[in-house]
N, C-alpha and C positions, 0 to 999 in steps of 0.2 A: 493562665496567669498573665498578668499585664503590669510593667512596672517601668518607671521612665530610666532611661539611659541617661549616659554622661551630658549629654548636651539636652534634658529635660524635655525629650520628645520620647512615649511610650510606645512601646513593643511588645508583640506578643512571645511570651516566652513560653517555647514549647520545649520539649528533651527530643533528642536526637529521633526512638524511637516511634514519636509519636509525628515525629516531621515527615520520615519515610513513612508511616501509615496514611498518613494524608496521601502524600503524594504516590502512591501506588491504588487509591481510592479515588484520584483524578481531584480532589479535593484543592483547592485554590490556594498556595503557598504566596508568601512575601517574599521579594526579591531576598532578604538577606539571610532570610530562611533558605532559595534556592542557595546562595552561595554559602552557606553553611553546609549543607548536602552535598554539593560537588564542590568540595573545598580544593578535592584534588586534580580535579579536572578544570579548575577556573583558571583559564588564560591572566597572566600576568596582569594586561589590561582590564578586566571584567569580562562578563558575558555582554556579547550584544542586545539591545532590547529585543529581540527576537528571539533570540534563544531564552532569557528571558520569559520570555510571553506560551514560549511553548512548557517552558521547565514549570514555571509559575503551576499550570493544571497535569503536572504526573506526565509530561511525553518527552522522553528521552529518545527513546527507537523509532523511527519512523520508519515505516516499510510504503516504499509507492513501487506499484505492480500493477501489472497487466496480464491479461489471459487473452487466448486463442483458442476457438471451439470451432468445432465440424459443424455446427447449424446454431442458431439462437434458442432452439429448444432443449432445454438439458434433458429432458426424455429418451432414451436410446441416442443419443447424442455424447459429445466426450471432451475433455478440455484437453486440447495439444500439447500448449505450453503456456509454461507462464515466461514472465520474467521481472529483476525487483530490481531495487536500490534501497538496504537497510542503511537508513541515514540516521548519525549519531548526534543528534542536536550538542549536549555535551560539549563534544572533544571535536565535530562539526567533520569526524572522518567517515565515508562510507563505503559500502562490499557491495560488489555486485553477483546476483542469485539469478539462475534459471536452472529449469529442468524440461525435461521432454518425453513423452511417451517413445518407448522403443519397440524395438519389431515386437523383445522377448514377451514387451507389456501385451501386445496386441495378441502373440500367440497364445501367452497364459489365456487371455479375456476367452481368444473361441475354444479353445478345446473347455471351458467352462459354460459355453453357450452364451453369451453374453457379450455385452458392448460395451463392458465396463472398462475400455482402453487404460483409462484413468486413472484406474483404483492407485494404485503403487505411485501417482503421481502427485494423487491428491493429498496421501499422505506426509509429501514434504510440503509441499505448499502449505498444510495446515501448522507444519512445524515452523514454518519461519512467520507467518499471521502469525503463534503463540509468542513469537520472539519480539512482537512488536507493541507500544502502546498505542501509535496509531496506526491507523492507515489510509493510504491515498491512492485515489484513484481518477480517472478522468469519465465519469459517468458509472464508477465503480458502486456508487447508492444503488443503482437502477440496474446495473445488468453482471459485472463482474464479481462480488462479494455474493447475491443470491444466489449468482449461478454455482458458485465453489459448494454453498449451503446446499443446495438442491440436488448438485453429484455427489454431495457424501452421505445425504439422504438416500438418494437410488443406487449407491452400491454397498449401502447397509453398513453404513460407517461415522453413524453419527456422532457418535466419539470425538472426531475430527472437528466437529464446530464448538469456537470455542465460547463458553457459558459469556450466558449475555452479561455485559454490564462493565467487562473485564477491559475492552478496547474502543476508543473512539475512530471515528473516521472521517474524515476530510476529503468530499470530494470537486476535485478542479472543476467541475462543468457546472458545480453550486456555485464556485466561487464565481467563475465569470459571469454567470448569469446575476449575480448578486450587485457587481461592480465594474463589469467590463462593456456591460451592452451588448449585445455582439450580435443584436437581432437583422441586422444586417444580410450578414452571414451564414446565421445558424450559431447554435451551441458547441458544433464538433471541434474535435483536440486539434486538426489542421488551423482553425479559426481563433483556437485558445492561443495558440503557439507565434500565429501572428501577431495578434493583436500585443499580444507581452516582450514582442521587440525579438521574438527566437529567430529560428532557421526552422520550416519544414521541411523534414527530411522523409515525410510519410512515404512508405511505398503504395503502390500501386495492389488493392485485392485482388489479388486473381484467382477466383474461386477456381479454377480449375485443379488449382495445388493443393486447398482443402478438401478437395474432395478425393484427390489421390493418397492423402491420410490412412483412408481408411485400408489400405490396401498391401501391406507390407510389401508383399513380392511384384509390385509393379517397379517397373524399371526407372522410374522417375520419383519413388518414394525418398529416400535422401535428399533429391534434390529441392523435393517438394518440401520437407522440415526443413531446410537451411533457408530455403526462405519466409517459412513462416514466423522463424526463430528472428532471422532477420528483421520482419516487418514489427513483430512487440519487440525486441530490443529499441527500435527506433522512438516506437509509441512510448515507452518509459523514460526513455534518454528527454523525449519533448514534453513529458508532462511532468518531469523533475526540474527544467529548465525554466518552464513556466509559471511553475509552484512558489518558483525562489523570488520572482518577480511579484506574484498575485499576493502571496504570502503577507507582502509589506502594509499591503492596505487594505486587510480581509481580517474579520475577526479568525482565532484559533477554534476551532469545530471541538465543540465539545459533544459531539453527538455519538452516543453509547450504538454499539451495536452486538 
């Protein structure tokens, strides 16, 4: 229904619950329809066009995360860790999330016969994806979203992916590639981080510590998680920092996955 306001310019009038239907459908809301929805969450001043622009299509929760795996092939292969930033477009507060395979994860896996390190890991990770409307990643299209799909596939947990349709995703190495150029360099989250005025604080792969992963009882197993923990802390921290910058002059990804 459509009818002109006080100042003779028309509106679409919707009822409250057909507003949150939309926008949980990802469905394209009017700025005063967002600030009708978060009437209680809208800063004194308004929302910023940003927030805005993200509210406008359904994404309130942004989750940007990173994974850590023992090899690129999720075949007998296993994801270490993740780590996130569920970011509240909204109220613009956000938490920080990680988790990590533990010894116990590793000894359940063998006395099962299996390399499913994971299992018990993937299912939070799946918990907090379900808490998000989007998500973000730095080449997360291509290697970190299939790869979470593919180990909840192989450890018979498909349950864990969440039905398609339900969440968009936004990833930074589209976005730079889209508007930053960066053919120079390459596409990697070191070159994204750059170019968007950050701090590299990448560490250093040293596959030697992923491959001590697999080993609970080596004597350098903690040491070797702290720094893997370490190294995606770092990878999230720069492509959240990045995001906030790319974000300004990139359209909003509305791409379903």
């Amino acid at each position: 229904m459509v009818k002109p306001n006080q100042f003779g310019n028309y509106k679409r009038l919707l009822s409250m619950d057909k507003i949150k239907e939309r926008f949980e459908l990802h469905q394209k809301l009017h700025n005063f329809e967002v600030d009708q929805l978060f009437l209680k969450e809208k800063p004194r001043k308004g929302f910023s066009d940003m927030q805005h622009r993200y509210l406008q299509v359904g994404i309130e929760n942004q989750f940007i995360f990173d994974i850590e795996t023992s090899d690129f092939n999720p075949h007998s292969n296993f994801i270490i860790c993740y780590n996130g930033i569920m970011r509240n477009i909204a109220t613009g507060k956000i938490q920080y999330i990680e988790d990590a395979m533990t010894k116990k994860d590793i000894k359940k896996a063998v006395d099962e016969q299996t390399f499913d390190f994971d299992k018990r890991l993937l299912e939070t990770l799946s918990w907090n994806i379900n808490q998000a409307d989007q998500l973000v990643g730095h080449y997360s299209t291509r290697f970190d979203y299939p790869y979470f799909v593919s180990r909840c596939m192989l450890t018979k947990q498909d349950n864990l992916i969440p039905p398609y349709g339900r969440i968009l995703h936004q990833d930074t190495w589209r976005m730079m590639k889209r508007s930053i150029n960066p053919s120079w360099k390459g596409n990697t989250l070191r070159n994204f981080i750059k170019l968007t005025g950050g701090k590299d604080e990448k560490t250093f792969v040293d596959l030697r510590y992923w491959y001590i992963t697999h080993f609970k009882d080596h004597k350098e197993w903690q040491k070797a998680m702290n720094y893997i923990q370490d190294h995606c802390r770092k990878d999230v921290k720069m492509t959240y920092e990045g995001l906030k910058k790319a974000e300004l002059f990139n359209p909003v990804s509305r791409t379903r996955i």
